[in-house]
ZAVEX-537667 format. One record per residue (C-alpha): residue number from 1; x, y, z. Coordinates in Angstrom, 2 decimals. Layout:
<i->NUM; xx->X; yy->Y; zz->Z> $
...
//
This chain:
<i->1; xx->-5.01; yy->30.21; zz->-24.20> $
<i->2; xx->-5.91; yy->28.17; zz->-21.05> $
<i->3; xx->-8.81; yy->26.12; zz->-21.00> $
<i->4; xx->-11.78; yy->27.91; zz->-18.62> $
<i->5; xx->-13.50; yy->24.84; zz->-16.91> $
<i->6; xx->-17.02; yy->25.36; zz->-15.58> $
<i->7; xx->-15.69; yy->24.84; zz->-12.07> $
<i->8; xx->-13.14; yy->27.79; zz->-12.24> $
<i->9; xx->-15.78; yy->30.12; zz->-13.46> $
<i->10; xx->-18.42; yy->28.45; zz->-10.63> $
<i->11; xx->-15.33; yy->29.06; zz->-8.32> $
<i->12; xx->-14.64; yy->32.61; zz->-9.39> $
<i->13; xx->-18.41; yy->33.52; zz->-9.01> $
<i->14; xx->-18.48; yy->32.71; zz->-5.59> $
<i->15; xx->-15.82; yy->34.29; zz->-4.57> $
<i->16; xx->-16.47; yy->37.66; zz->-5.98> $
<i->17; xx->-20.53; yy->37.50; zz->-6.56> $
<i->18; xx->-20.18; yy->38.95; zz->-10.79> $
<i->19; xx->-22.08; yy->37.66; zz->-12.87> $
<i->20; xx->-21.25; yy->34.36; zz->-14.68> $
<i->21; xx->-20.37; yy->35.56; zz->-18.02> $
<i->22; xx->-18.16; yy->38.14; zz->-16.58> $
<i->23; xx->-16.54; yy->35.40; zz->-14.94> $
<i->24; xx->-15.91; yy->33.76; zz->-17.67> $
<i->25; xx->-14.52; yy->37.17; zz->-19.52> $
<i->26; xx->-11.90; yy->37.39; zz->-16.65> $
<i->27; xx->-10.59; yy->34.56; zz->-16.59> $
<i->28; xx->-10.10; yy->34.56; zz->-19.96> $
<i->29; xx->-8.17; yy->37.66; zz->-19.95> $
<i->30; xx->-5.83; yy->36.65; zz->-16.94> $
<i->31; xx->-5.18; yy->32.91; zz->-18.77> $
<i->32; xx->-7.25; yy->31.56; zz->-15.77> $
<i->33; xx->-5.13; yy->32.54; zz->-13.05> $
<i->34; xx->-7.73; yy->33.15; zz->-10.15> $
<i->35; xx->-6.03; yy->35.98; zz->-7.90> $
<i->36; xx->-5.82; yy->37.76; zz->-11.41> $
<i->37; xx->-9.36; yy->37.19; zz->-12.54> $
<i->38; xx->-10.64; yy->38.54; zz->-8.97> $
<i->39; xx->-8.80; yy->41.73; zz->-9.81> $
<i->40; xx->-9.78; yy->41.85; zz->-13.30> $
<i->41; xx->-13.37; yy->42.09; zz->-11.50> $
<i->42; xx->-12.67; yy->44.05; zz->-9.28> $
<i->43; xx->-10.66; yy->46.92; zz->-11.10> $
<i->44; xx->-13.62; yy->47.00; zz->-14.02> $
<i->45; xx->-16.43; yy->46.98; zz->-10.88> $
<i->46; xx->-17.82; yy->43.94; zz->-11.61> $
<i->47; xx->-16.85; yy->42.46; zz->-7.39> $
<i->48; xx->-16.87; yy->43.53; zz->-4.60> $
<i->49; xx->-14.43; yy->43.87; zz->-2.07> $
<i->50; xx->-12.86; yy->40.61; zz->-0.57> $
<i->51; xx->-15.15; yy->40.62; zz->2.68> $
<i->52; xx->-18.29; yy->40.26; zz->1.22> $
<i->53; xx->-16.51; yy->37.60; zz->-1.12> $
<i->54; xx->-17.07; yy->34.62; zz->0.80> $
<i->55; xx->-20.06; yy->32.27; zz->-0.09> $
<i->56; xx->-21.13; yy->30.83; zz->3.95> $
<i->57; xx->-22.63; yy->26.90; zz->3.02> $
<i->58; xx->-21.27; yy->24.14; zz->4.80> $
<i->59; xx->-23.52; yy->23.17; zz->7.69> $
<i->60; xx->-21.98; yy->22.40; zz->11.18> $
<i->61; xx->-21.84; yy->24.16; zz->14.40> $
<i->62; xx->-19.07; yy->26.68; zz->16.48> $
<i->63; xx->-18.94; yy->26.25; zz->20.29> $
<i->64; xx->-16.96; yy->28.27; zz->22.78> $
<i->65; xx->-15.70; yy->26.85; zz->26.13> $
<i->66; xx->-14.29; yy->29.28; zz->28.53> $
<i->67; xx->-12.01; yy->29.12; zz->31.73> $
<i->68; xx->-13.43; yy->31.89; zz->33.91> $
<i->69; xx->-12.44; yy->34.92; zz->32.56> $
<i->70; xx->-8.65; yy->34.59; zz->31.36> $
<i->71; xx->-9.28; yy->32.22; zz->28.40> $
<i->72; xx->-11.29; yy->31.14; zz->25.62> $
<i->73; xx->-11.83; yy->28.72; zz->22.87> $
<i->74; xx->-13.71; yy->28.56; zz->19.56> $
<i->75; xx->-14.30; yy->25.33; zz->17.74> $
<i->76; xx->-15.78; yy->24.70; zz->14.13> $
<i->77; xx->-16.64; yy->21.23; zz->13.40> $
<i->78; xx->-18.84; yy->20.90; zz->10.41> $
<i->79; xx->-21.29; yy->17.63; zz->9.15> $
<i->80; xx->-22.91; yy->17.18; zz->5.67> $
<i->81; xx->-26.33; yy->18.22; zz->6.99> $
<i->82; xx->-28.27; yy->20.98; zz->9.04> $
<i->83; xx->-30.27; yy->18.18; zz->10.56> $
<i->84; xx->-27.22; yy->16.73; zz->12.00> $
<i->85; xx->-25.63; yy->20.14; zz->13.33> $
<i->86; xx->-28.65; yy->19.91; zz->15.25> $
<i->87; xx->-27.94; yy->16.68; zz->16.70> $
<i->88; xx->-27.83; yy->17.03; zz->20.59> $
<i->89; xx->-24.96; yy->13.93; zz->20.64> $
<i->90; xx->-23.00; yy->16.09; zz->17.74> $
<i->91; xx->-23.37; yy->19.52; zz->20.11> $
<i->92; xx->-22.29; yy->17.44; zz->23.13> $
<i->93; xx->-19.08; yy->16.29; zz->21.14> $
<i->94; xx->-18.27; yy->19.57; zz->19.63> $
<i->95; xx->-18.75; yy->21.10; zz->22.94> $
<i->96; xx->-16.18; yy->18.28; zz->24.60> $
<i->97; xx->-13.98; yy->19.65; zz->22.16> $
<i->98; xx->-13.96; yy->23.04; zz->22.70> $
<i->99; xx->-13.38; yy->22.08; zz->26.79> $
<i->100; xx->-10.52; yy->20.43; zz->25.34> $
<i->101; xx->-9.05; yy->22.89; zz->23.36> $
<i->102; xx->-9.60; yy->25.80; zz->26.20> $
<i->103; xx->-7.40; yy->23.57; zz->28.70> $
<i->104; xx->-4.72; yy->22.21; zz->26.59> $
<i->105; xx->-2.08; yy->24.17; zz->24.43> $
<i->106; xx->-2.38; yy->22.77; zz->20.33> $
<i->107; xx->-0.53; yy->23.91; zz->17.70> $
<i->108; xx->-2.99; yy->23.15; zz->14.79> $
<i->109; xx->-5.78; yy->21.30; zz->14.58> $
<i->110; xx->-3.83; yy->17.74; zz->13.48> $
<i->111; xx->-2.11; yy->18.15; zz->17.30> $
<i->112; xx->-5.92; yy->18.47; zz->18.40> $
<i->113; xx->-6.77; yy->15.42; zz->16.96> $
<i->114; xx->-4.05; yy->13.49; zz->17.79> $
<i->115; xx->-4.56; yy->14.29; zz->21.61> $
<i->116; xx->-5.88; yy->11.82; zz->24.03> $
<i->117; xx->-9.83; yy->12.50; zz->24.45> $
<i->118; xx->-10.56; yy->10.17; zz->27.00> $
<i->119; xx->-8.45; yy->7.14; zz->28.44> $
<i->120; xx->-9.20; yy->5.00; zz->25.93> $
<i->121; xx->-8.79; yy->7.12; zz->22.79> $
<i->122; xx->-7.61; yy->10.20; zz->20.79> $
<i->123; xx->-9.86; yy->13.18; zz->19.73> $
<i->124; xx->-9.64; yy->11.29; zz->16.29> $
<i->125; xx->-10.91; yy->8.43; zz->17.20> $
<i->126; xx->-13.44; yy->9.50; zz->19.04> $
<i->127; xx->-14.64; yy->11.76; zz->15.94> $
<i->128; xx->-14.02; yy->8.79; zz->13.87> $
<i->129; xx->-16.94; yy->7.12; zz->16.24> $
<i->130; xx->-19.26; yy->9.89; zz->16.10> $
<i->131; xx->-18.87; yy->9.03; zz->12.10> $
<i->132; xx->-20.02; yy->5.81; zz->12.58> $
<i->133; xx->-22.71; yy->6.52; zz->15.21> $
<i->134; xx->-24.43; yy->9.24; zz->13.19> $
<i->135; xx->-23.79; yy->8.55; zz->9.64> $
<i->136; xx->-22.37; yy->11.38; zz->8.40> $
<i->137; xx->-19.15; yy->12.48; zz->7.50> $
<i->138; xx->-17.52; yy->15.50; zz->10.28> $
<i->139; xx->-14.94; yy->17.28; zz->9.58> $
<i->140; xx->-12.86; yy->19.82; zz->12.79> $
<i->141; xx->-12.07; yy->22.23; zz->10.60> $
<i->142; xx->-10.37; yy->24.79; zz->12.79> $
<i->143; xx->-10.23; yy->26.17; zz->16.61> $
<i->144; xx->-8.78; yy->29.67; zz->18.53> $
<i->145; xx->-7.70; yy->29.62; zz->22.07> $
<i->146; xx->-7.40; yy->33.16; zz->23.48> $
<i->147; xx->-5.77; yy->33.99; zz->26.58> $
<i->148; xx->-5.85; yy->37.76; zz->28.51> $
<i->149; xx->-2.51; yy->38.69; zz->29.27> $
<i->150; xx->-3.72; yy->41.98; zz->31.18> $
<i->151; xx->-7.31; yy->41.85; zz->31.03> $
<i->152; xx->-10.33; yy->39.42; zz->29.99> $
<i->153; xx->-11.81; yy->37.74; zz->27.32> $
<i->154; xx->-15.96; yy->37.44; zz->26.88> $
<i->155; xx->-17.66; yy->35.45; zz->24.61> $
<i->156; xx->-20.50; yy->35.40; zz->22.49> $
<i->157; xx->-22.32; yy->32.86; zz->20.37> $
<i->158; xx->-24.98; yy->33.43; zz->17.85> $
<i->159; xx->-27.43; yy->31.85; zz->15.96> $
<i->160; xx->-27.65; yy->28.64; zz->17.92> $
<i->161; xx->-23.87; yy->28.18; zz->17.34> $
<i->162; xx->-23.45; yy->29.57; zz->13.33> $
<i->163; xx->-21.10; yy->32.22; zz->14.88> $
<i->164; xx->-18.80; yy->32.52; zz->17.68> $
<i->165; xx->-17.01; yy->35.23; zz->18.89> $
<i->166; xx->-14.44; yy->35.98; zz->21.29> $
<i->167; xx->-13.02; yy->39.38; zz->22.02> $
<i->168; xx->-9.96; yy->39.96; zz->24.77> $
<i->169; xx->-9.94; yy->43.92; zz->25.95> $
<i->170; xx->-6.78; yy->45.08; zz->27.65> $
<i->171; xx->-8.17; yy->46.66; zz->30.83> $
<i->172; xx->-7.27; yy->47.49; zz->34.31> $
<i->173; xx->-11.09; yy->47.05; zz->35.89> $
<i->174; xx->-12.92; yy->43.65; zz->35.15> $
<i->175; xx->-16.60; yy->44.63; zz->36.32> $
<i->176; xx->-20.12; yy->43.73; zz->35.30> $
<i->177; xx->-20.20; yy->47.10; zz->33.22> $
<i->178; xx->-16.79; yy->46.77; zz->31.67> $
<i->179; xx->-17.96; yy->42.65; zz->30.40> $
<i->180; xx->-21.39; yy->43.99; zz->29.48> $
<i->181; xx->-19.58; yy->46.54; zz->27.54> $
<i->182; xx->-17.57; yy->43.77; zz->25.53> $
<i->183; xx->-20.80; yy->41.49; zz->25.51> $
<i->184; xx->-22.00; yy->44.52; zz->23.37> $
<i->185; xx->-19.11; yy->45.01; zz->21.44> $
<i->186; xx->-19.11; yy->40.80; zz->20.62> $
<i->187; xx->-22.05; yy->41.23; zz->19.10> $
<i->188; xx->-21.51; yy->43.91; zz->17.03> $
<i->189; xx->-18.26; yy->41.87; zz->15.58> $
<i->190; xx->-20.67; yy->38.75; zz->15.18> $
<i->191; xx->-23.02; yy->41.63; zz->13.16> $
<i->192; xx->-20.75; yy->43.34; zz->10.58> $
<i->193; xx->-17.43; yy->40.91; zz->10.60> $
<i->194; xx->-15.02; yy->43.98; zz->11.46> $
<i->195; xx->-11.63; yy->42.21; zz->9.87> $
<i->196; xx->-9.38; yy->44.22; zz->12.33> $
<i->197; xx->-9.43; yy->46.02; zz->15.56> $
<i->198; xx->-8.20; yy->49.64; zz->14.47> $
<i->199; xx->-6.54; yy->51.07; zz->11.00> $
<i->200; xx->-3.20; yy->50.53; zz->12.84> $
<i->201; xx->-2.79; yy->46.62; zz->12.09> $
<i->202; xx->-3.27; yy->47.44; zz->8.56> $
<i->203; xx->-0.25; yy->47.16; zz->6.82> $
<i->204; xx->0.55; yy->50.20; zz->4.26> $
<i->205; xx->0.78; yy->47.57; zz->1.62> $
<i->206; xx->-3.15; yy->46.75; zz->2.10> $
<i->207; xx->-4.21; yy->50.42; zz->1.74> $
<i->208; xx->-1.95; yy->50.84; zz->-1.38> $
<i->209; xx->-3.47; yy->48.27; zz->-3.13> $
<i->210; xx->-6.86; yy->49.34; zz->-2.65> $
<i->211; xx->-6.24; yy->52.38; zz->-4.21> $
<i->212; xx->-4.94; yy->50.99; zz->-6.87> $
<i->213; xx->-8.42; yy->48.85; zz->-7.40> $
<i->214; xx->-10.66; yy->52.31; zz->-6.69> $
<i->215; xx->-8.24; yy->54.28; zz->-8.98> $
<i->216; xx->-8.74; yy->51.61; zz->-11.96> $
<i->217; xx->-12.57; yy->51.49; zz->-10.77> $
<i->218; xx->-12.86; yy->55.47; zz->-11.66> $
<i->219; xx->-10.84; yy->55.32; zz->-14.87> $
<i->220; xx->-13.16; yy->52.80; zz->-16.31> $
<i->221; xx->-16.44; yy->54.75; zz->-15.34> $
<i->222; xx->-16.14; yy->57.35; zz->-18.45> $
<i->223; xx->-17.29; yy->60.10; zz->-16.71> $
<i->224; xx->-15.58; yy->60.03; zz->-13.52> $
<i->225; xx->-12.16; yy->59.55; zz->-15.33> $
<i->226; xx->-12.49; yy->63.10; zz->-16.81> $
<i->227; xx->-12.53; yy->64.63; zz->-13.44> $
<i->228; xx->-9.48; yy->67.10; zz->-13.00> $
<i->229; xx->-6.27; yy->64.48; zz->-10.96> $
<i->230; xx->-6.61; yy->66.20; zz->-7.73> $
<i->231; xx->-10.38; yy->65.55; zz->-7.66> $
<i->232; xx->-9.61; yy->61.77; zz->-8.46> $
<i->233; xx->-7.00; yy->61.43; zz->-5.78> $
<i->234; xx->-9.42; yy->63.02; zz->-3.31> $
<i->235; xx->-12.11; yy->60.31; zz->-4.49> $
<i->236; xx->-9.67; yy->57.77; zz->-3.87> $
<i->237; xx->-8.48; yy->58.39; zz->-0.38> $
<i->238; xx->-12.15; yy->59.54; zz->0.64> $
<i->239; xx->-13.68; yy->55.44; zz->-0.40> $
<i->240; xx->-10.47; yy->54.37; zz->1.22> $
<i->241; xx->-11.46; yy->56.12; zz->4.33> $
<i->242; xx->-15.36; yy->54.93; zz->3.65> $
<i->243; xx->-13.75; yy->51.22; zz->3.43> $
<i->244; xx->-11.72; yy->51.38; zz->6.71> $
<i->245; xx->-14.58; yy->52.51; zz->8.60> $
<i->246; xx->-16.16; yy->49.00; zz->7.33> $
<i->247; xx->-13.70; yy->46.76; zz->8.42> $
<i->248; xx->-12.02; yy->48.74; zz->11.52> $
<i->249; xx->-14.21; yy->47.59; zz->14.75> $
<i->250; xx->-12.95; yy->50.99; zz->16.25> $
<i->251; xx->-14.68; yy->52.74; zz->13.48> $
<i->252; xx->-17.38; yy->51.16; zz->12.96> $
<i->253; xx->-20.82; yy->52.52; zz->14.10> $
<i->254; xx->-21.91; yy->51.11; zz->17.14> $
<i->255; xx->-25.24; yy->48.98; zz->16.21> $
<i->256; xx->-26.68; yy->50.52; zz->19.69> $
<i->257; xx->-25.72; yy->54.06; zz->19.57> $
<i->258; xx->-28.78; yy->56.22; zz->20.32> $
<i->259; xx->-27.74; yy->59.02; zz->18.56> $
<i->260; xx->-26.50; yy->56.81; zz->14.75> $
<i->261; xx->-23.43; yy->58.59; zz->15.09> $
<i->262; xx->-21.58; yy->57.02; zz->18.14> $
<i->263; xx->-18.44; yy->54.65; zz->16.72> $
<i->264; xx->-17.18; yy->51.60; zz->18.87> $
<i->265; xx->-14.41; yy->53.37; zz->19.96> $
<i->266; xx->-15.94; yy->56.41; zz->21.53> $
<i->267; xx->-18.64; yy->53.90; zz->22.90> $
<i->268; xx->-15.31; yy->51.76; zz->24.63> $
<i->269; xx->-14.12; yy->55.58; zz->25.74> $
<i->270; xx->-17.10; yy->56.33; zz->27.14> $
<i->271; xx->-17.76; yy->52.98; zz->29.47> $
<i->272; xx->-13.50; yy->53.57; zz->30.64> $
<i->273; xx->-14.33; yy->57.28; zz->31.54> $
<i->274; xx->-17.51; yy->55.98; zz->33.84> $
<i->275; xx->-15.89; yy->53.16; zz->35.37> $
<i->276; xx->-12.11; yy->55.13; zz->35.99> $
<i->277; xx->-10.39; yy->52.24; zz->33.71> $
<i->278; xx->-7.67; yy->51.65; zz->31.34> $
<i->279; xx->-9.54; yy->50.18; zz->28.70> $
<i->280; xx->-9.57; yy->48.41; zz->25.15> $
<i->281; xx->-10.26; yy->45.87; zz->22.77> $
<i->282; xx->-6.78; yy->44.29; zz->22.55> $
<i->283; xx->-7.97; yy->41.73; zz->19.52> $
<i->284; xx->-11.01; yy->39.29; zz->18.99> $
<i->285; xx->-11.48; yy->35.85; zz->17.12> $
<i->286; xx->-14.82; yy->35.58; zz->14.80> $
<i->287; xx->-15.77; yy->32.18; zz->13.70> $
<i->288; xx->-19.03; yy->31.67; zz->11.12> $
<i->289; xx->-19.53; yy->28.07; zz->10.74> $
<i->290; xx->-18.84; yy->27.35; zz->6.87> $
<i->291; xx->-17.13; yy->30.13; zz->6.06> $
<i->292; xx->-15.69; yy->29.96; zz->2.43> $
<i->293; xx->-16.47; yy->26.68; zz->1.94> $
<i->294; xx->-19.85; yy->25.78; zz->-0.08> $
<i->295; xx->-22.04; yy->22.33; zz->-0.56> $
<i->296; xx->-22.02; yy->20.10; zz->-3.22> $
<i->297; xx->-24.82; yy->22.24; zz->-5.92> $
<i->298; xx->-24.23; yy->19.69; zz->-9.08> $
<i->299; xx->-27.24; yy->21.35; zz->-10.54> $
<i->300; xx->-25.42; yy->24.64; zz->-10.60> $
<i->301; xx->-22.17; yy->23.36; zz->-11.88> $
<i->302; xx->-24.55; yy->21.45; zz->-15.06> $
<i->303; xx->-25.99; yy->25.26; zz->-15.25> $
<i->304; xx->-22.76; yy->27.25; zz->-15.16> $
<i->305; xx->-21.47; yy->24.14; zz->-18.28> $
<i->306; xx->-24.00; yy->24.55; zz->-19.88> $
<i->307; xx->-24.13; yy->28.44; zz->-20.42> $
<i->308; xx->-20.63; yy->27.79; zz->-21.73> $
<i->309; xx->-21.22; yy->25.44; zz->-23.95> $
//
């Protein structure tokens, strides 16, 4: 049998939220192979789906720099502490950044950094400075540049720069109603972390494989797994269909609807019909600074050894 380190069963917790000696119990089962464990967990109810899996820690800020309305760019850089994310010469350099990313054209983030920031020196060395000058290590974790091929793009930042959001509609009116409309719809994205735009970029694949985790969910509940089949396959597509809703902006309810009842989509119908437009959230970019990524907690890692001990 594999050895189960305290770290693998700290990792596993944070990534699925069960409790530690469940954990432990999966991990065991699957020989410590991780993707297993989490569906070990997952199958027997014990986590919960993979977007509420990520633990947000890391400190650090996201900024957005735009170029009118046609692009925009989302930088994360994160630092060790809050105290420095606050730093007005680290939200000055993170926002240089971001100009720099909007205007150029980088593959990945080690292009980025090997780019010429001023005349004198790259984007590395420059962070390498801001290292030395503040006393803490930063880290450019990751950036977005989004261009509107036959539309716009509007931005939205919340939380003093702890998410960042850009969203590109396809449209053939650009008017204060139609960016208000997307202003709204940013912020709903920056709200509940839609992970696509409608049910038809999921992949066929994705949906099968839930079922397969709500199926195994209901035959381990010893009452539901008595229910007659055709009852348990209509369970099963009908928290499929509860679960698309979630993560489908489209579908989601829009946080301002007067009535409760109003979904994104009809809301984006509704503000084409008034203004006579083609229009339609074409994709969007959602940054949350320290997103699956965690601090140093050496007190919890001594707890989780020493519960296994």
């Amino acid at each position: 049998m594999a050895e189960i380190s305290a770290k693998m069963v700290k990792d596993l917790r944070e990534m699925t939220g069960a409790g530690m000696m469940d954990c432990k119990k999966a991990l065991a089962a699957t020989e410590g192979n991780m993707d297993e464990a989490v569906e070990f967990l997952r199958k027997n109810g014990q986590a919960k789906a993979e977007k509420k899996a990520s633990r947000i820690a890391a400190e650090g800020i996201c900024r957005i720099a735009v170029d009118g309305d046609q692009a925009a760019a989302v930088v994360e850089v994160n630092s060790e502490t809050d105290f420095v994310a606050k730093n007005e010469q680290f939200q000055n350099f993170v926002a240089q950044v971001a100009e720099q990313v909007v205007k150029g054209d980088y593959a990945d983030v080690d292009a980025l950094l090997a780019a010429p920031f001023d005349v004198e020196k790259t984007v590395k060395e420059a962070l390498v400075e801001k290292v030395a000058t503040i006393g803490e290590n930063l880290n450019i974790r990751r950036f977005e540049k989004v261009t509107a091929q036959n539309g716009c793009v509007v931005t939205y930042t919340h939380g003093g720069g702890r998410i960042g959001v850009i969203v590109e509609a396809a449209t053939d009116v650009v008017n204060d109603a139609v960016k208000e409309a997307l202003s709204n719809v940013a912020m709903q994205i920056a709200a509940l972390y839609p992970k696509y735009v409608s049910k038809d970029e999921i992949g066929a694949d994705f949906i099968e494989h839930e079922k397969e985790i709500i199926r195994a969910q209901i035959m381990n509940d010893p009452k539901e797994s008595q229910k007659p089949a055709n009852v348990i396959e209509g369970m099963i597509a009908g928290r499929v269909n509860k679960e698309l809703k979630e993560i489908c902006l489209v579908d989601q309810i829009y946080v301002k609807a007067e009535d409760g009842k109003q979904s994104v989509g009809q809301y984006i119908a509704q503000v084409a019909k008034e203004n006579n437009a083609n229009f339609s959230v074409k994709r969007f970019v959602r940054f949350e600074t320290g997103e699956g990524l965690e601090k140093k907690n050496e007190d919890f890692a001594a707890e989780v050894a020493a519960q296994l001990g």
